[in-house]
N, CA, C and O of each residue as an XYZ file, in Angstrom:
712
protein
N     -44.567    -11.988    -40.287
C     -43.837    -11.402    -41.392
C     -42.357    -11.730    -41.309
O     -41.979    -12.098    -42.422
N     -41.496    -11.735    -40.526
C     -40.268    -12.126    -39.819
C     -40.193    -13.618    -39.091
O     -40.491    -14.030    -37.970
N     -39.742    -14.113    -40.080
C     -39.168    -15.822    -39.357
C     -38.235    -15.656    -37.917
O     -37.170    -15.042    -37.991
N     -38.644    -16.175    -36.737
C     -37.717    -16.058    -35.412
C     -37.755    -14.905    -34.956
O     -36.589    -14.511    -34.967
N     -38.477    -14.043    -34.516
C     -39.080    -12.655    -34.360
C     -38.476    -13.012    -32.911
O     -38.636    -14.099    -32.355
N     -37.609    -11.701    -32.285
C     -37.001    -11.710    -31.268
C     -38.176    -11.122    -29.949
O     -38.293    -11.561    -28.805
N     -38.803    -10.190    -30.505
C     -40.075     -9.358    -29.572
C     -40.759     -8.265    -30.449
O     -40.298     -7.621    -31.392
N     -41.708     -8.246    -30.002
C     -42.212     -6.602    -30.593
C     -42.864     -5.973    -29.426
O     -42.817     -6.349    -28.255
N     -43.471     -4.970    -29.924
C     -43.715     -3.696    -29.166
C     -44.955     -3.468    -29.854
O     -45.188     -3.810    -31.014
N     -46.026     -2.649    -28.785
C     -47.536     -2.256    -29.841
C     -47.627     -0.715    -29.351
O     -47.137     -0.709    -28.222
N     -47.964      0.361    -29.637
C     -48.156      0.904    -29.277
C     -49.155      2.054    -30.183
O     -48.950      2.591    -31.272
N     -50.103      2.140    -29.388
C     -51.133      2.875    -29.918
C     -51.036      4.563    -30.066
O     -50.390      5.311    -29.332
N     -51.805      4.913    -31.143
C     -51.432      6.565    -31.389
C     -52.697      7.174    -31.751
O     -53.357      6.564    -32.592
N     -53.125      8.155    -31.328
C     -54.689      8.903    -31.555
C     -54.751      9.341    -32.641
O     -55.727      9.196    -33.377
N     -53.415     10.136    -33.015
C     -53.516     10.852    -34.606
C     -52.449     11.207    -35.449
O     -51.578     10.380    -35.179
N     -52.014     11.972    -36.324
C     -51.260     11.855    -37.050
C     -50.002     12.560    -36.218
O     -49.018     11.830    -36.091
N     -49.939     13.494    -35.810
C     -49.080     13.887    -34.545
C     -48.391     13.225    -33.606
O     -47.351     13.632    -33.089
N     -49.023     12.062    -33.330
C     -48.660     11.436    -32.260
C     -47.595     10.058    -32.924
O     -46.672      9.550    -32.286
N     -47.988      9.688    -34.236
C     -47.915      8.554    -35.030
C     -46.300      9.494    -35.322
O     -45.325      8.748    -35.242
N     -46.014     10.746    -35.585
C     -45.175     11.360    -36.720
C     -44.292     11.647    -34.687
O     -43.100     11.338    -34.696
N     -44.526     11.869    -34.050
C     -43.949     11.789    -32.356
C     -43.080     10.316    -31.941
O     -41.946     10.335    -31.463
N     -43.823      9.124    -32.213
C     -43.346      7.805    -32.159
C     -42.069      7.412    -32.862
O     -41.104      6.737    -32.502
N     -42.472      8.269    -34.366
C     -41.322      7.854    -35.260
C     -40.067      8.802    -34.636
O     -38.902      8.411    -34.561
N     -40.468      9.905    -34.279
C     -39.180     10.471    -34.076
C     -38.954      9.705    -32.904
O     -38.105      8.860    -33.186
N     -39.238      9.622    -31.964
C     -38.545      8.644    -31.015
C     -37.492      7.454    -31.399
O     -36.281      7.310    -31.227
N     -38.415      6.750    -31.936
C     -37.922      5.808    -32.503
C     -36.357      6.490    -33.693
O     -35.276      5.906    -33.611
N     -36.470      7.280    -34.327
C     -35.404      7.671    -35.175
C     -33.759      8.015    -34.300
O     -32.632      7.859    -34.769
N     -34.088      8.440    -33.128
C     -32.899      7.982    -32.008
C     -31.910      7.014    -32.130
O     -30.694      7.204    -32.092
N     -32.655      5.694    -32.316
C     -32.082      4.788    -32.321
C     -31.247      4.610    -33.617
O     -30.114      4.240    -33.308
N     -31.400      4.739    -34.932
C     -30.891      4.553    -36.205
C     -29.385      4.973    -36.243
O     -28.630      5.793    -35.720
N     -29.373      4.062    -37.056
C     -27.854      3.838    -37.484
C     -27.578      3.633    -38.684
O     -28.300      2.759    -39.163
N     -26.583      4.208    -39.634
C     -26.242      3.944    -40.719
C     -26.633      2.286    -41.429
O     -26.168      1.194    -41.102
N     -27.544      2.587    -42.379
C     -27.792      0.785    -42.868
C     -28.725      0.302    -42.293
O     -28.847     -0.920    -42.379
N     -29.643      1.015    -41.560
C     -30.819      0.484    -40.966
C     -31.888      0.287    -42.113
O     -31.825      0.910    -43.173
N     -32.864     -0.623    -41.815
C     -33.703     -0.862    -42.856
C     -34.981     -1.434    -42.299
O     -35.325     -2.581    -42.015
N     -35.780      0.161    -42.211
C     -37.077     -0.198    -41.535
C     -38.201     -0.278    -42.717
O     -38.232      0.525    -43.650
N     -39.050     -1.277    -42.561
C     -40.241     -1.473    -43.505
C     -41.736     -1.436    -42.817
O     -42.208     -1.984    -41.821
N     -42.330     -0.422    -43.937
C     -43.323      0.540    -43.265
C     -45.284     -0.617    -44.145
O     -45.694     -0.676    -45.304
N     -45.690     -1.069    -43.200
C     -46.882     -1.563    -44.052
C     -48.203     -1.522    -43.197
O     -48.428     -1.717    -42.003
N     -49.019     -1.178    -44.320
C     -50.236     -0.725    -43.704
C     -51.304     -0.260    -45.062
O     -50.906     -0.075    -46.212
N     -52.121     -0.188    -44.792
C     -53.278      0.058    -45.804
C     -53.349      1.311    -46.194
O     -52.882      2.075    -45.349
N     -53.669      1.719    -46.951
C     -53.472      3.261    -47.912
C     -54.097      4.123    -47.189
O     -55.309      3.981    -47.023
N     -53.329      5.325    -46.536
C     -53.879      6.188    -45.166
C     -53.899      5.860    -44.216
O     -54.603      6.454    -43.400
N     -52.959      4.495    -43.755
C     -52.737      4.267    -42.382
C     -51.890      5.534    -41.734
O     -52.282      6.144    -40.740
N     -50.695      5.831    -42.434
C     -50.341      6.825    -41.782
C     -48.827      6.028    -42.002
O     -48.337      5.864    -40.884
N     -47.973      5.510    -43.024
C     -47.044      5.043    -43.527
C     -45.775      6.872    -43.563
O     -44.658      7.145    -43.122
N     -46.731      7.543    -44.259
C     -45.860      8.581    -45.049
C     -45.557      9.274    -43.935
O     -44.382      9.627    -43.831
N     -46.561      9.659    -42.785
C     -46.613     10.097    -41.231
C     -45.680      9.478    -40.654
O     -44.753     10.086    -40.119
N     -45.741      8.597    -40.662
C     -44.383      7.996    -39.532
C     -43.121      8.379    -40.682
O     -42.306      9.177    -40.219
N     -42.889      7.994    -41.890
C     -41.535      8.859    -42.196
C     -41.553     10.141    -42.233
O     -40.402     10.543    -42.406
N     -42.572     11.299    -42.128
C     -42.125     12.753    -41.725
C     -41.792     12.855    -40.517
O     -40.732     13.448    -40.318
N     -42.550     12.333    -39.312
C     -41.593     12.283    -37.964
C     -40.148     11.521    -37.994
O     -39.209     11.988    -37.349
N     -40.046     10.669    -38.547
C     -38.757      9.947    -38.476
C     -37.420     10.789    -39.513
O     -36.234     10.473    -39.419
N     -37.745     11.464    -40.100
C     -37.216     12.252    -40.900
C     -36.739     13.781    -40.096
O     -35.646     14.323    -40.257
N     -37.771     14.253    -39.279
C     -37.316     15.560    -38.568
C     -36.228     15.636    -37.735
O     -35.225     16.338    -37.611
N     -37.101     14.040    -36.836
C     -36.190     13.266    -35.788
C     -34.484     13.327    -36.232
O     -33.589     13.657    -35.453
N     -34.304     12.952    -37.580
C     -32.859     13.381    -38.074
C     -32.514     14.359    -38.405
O     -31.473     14.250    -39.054
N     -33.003     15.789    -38.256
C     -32.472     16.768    -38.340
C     -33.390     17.173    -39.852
O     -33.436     18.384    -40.070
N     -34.049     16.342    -40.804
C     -34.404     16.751    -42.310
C     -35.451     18.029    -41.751
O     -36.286     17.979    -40.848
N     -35.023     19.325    -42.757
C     -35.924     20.273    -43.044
C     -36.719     20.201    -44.390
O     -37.809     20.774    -44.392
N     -36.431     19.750    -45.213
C     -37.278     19.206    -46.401
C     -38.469     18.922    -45.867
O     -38.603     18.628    -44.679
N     -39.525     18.995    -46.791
C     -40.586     18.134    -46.626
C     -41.017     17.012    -47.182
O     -41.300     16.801    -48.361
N     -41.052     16.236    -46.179
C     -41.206     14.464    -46.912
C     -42.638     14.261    -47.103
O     -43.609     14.307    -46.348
N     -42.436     13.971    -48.608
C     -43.956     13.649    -48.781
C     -44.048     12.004    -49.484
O     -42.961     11.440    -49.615
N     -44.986     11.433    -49.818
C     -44.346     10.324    -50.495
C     -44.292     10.013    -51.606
O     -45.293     10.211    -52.295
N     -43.046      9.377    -52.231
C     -42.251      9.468    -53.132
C     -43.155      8.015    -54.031
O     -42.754      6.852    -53.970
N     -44.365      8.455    -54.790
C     -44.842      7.133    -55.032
C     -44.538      7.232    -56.594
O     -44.387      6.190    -57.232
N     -44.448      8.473    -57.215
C     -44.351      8.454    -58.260
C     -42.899      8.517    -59.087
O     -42.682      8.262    -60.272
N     -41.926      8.975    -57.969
C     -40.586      8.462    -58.346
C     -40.041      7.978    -57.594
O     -38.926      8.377    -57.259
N     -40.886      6.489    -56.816
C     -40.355      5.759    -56.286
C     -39.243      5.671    -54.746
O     -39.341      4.973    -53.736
N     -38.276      6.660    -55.137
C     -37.922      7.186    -54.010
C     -37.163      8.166    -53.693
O     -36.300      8.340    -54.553
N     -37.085      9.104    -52.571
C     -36.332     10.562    -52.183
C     -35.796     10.074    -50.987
O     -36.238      9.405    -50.053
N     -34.276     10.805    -51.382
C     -33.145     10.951    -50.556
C     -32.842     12.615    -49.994
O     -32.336     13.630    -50.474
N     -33.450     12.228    -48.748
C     -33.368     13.445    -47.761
C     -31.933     13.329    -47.027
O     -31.501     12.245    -46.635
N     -31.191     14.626    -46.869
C     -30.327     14.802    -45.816
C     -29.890     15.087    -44.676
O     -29.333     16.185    -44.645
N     -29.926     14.389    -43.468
C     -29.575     15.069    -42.539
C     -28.768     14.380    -41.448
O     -27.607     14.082    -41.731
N     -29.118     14.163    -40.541
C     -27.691     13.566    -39.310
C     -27.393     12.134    -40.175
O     -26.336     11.651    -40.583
N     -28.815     11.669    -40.271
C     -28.142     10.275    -41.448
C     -28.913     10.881    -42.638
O     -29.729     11.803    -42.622
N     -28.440     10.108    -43.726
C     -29.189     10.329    -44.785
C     -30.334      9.494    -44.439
O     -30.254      8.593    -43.605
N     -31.745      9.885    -45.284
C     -33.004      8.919    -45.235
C     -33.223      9.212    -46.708
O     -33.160     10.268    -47.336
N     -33.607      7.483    -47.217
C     -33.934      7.645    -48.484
C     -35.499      6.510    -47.661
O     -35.732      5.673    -46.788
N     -36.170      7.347    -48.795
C     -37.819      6.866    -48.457
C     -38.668      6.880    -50.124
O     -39.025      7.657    -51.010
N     -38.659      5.299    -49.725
C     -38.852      4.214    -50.822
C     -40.458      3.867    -50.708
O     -40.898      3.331    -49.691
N     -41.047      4.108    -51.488
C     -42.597      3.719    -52.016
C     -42.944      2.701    -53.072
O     -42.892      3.112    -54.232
N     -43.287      1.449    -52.876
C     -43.753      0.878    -53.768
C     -44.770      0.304    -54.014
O     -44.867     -0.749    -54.643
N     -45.910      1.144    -53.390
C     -47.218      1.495    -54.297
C     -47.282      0.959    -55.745
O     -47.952     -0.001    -56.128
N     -46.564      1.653    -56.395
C     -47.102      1.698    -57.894
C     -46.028      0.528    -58.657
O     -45.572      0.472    -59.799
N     -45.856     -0.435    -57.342
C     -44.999     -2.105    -58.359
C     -45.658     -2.612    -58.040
O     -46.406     -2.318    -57.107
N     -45.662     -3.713    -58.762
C     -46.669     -4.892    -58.774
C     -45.571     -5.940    -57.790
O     -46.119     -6.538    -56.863
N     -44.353     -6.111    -57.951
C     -43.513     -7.306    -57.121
C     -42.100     -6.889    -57.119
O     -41.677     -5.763    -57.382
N     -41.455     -7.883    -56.806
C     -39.762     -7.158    -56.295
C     -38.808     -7.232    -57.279
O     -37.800     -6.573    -57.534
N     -39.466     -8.387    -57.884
C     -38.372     -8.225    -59.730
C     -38.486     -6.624    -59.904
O     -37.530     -5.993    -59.454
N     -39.174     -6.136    -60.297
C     -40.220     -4.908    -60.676
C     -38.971     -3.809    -60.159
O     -38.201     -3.218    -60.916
N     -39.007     -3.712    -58.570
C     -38.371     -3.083    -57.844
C     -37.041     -3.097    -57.606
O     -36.459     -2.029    -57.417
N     -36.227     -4.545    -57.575
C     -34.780     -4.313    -58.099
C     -33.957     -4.035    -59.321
O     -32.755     -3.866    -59.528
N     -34.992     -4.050    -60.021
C     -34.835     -3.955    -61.470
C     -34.185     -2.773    -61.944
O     -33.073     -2.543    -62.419
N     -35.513     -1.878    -61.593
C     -35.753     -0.221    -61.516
C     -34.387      0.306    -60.446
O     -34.345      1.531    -60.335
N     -33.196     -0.526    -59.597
C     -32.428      0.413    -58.795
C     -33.037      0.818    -57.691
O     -32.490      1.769    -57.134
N     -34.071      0.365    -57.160
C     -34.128      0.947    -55.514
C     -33.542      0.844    -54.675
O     -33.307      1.730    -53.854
N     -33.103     -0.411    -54.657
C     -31.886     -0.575    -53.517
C     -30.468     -0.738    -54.360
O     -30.182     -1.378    -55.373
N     -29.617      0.239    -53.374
C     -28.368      0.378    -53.720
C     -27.485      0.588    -52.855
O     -27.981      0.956    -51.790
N     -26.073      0.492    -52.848
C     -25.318      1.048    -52.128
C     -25.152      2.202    -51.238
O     -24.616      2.456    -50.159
N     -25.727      2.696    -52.000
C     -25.610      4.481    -51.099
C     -26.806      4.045    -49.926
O     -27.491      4.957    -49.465
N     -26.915      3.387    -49.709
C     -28.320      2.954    -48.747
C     -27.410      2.815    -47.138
O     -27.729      3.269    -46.039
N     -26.222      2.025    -47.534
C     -25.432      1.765    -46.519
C     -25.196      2.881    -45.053
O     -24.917      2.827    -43.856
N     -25.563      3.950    -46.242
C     -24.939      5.282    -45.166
C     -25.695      6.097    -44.646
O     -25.414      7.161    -44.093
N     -27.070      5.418    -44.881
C     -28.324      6.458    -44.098
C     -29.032      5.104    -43.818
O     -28.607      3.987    -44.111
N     -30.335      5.458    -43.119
C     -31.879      4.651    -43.057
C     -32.363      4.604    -44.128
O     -32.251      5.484    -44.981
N     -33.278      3.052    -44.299
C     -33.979      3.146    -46.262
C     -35.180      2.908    -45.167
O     -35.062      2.137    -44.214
N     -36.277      3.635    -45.430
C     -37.521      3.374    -44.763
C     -38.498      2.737    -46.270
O     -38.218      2.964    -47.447
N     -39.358      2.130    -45.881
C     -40.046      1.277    -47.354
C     -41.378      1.181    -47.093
O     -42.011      0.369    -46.419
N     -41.673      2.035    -47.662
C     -44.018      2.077    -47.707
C     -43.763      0.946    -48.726
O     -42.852      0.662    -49.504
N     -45.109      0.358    -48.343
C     -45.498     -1.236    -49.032
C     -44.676     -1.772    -49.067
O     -44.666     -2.231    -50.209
N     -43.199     -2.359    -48.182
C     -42.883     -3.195    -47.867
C     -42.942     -4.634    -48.666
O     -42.112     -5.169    -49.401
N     -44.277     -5.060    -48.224
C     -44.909     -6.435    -48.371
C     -44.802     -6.955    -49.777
O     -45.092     -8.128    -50.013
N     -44.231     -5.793    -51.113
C     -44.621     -5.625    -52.112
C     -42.991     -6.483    -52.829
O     -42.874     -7.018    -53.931
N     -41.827     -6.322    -51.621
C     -40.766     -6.981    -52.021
C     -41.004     -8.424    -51.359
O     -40.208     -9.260    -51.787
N     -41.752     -8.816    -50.586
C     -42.064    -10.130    -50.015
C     -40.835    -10.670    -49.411
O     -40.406    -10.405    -48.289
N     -40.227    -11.599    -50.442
C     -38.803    -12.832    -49.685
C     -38.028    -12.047    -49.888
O     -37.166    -12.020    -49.010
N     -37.805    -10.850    -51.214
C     -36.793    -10.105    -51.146
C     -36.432     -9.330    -50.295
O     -35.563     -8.765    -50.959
N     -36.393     -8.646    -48.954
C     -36.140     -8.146    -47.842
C     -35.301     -8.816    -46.589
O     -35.560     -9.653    -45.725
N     -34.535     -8.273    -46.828
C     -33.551     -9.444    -45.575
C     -34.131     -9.126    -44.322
O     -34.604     -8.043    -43.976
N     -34.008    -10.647    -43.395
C     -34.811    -10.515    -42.322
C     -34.077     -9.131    -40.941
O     -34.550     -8.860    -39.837
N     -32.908     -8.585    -41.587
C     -32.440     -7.789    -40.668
C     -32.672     -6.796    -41.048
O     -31.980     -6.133    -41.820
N     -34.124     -6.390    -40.373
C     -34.932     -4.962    -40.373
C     -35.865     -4.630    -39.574
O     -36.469     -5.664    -39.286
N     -36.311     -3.755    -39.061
C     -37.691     -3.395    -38.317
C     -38.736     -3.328    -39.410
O     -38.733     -2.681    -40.457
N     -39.715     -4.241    -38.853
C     -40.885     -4.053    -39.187
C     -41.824     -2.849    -38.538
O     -41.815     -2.716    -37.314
N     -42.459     -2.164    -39.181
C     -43.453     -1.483    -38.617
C     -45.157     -1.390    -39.080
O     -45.754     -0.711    -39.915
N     -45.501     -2.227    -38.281
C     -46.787     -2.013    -38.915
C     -48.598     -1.664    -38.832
O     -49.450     -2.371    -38.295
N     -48.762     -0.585    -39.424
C     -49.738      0.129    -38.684
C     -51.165     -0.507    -39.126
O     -51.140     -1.404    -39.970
N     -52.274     -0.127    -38.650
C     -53.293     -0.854    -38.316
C     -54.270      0.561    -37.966
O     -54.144      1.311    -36.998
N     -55.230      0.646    -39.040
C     -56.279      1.733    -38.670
C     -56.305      2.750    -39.912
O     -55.367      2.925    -40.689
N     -57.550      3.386    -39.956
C     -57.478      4.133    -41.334
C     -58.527      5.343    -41.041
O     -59.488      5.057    -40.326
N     -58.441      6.403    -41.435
C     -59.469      7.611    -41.154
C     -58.850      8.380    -40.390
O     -57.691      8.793    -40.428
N     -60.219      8.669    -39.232
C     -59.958      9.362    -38.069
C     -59.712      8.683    -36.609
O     -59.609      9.348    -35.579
N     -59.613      6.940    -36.682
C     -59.275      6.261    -35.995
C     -58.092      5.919    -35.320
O     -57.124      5.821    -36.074
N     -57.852      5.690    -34.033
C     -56.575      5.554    -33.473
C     -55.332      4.701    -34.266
O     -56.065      4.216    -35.127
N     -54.499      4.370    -34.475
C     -53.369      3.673    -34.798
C     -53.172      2.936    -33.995
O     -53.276      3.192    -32.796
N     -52.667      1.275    -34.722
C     -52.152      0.335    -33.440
C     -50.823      0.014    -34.220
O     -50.952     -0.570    -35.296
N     -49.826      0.268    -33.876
C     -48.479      0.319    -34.089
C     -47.788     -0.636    -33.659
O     -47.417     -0.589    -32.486
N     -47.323     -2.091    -34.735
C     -46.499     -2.939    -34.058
C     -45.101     -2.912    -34.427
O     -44.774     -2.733    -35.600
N     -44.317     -3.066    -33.572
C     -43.108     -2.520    -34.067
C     -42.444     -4.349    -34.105
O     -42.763     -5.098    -33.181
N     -42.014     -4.592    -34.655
C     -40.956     -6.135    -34.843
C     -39.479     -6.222    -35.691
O     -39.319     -6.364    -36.903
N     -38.411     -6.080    -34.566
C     -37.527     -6.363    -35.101
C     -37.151     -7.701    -35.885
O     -37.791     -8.706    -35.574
N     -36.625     -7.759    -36.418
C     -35.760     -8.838    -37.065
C     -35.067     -9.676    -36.494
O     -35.355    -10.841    -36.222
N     -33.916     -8.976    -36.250
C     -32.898     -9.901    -35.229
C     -32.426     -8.639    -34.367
O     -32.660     -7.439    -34.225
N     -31.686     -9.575    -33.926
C     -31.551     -8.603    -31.904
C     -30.892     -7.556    -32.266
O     -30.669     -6.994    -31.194
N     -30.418     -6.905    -33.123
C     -29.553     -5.296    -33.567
C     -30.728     -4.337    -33.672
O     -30.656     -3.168    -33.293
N     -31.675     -4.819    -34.138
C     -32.754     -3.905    -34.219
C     -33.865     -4.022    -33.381
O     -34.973     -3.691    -33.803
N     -33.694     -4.505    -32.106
C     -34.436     -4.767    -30.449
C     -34.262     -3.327    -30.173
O     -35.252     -2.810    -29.657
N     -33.298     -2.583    -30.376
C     -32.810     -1.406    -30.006
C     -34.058     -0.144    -30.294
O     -34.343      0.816    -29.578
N     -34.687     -0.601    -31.717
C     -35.993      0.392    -31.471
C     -36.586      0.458    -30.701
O     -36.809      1.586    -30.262
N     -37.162     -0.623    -30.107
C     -37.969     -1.255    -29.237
C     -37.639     -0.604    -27.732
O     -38.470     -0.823    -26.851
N     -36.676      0.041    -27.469
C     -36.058      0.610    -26.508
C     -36.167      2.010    -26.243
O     -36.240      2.689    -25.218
N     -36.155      2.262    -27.589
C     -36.039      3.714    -27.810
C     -37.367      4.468    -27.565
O     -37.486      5.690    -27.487
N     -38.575      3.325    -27.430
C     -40.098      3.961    -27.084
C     -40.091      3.868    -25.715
O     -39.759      2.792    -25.217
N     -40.476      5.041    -24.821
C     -39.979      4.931    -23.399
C     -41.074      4.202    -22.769
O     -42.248      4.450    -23.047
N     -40.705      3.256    -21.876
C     -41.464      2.200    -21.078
C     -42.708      2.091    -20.580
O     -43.408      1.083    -20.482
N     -43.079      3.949    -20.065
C     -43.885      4.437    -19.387
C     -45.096      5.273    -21.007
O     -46.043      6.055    -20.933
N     -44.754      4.932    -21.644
C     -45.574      5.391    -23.015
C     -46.479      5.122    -23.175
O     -46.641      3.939    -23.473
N     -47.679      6.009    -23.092
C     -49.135      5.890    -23.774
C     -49.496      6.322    -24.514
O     -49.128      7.494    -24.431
N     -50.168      6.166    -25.491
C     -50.848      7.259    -26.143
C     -50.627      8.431    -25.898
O     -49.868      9.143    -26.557
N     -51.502      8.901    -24.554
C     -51.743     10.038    -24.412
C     -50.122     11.020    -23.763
O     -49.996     12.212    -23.481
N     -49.187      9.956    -23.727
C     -47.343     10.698    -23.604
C     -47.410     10.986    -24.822
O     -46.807     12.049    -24.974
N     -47.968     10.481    -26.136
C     -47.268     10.395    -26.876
C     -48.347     11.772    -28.097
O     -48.177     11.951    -29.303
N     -49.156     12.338    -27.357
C     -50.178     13.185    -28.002
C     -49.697     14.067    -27.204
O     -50.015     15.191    -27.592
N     -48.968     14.083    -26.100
C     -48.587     15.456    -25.396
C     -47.278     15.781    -26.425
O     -47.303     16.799    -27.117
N     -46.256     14.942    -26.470
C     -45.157     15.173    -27.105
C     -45.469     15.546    -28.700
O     -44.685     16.180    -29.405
N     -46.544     15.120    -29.062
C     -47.010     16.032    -30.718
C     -47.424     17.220    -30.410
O     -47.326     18.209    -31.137
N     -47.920     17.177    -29.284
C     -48.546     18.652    -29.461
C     -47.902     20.302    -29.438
O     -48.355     21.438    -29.297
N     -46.604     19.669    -29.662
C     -45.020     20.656    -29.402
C     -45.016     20.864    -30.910
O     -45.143     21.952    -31.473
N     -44.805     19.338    -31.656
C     -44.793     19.495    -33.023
C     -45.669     20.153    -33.999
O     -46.895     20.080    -33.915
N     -44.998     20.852    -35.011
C     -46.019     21.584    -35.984
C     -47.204     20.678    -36.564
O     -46.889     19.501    -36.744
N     -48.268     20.970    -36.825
C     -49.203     20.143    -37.415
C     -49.331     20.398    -38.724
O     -49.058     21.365    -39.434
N     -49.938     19.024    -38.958
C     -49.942     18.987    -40.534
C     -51.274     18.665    -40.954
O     -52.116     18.364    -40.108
N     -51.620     18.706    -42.502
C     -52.907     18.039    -42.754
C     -52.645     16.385    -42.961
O     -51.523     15.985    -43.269
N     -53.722     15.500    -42.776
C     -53.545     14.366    -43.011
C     -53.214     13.574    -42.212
O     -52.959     14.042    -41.102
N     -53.050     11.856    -42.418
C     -52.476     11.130    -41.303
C     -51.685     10.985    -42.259
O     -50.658     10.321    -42.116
């Protein structure tokens, strides 16, 4: 998906807890203007990894996903605006409509269906992309872009399994769904 891919990271997750645990980890790392893109098959658990990555910043809102107006801007240590484009057909479609904008600069833009802007996505972003659907484990590849965003990749601690990562959900409130 990323031309010159610096490294990635895989890491597997049992359930929606653990998947919404990863992201907050991972949300550590973020920095104003980050631009992670979220892809995976419908119920991989896309919207899951932005409610953990969302708490991870402090958001008390509840993030749900924004497919029908495209996208919600949550507030908190950074802003997170969380972008769905499900319901476009391509990226004309999507710049057209104003999804990406300026005010993006000053929080994280996280992006379900991704794949849906194709060439339009600059290669300086984390990829994330999940793998699995149901009640089946998650295989989570994480791929930066270029070396500024290696830094996620860091932020998942070394010694991480699964089952670190189902202990550390199991603190977190549960939800329905992946």
């Amino acid at each position: 998906m990323i031309a010159g891919q610096h490294s990635q990271r895989v890491v597997v997750t049992r359930d929606a807890a653990s998947t919404r645990a990863l992201a907050g980890a991972l949300a550590a790392a973020a920095r104003p203007g980050d631009l992670i893109s979220l892809v995976g098959d419908l119920g991989a658990g896309k919207t899951q990894f932005a409610k953990g990555f969302g708490a991870a910043l402090g958001i008390t809102d509840t993030i749900v996903s924004p497919s029908f107006v495209l996208m919600a801007e949550y507030r908190g240590r950074l802003p997170l605006f969380h972008v769905d484009l499900y319901r476009l057909a391509d990226a004309a479609e999507a710049l057209a409509g104003g999804l990406i904008d300026d005010r993006q600069v000053e929080g994280v833009t996280l992006v379900e269906w991704a794949e849906r802007l194709a060439d339009a996505m600059p290669d300086d972003r984390l990829d994330v992309l999940i793998d699995g659907a149901g009640d089946e484990p998650r295989r989570i590849t994480l791929r930066p872009g270029d070396a500024t965003y290696a830094r996620y990749l860091d932020a998942v601690p070394d010694d991480v399994e699964a089952a670190d990562l189902d202990a550390a959900a199991a603190a977190a409130p549960q939800e329905g769904g992946r």
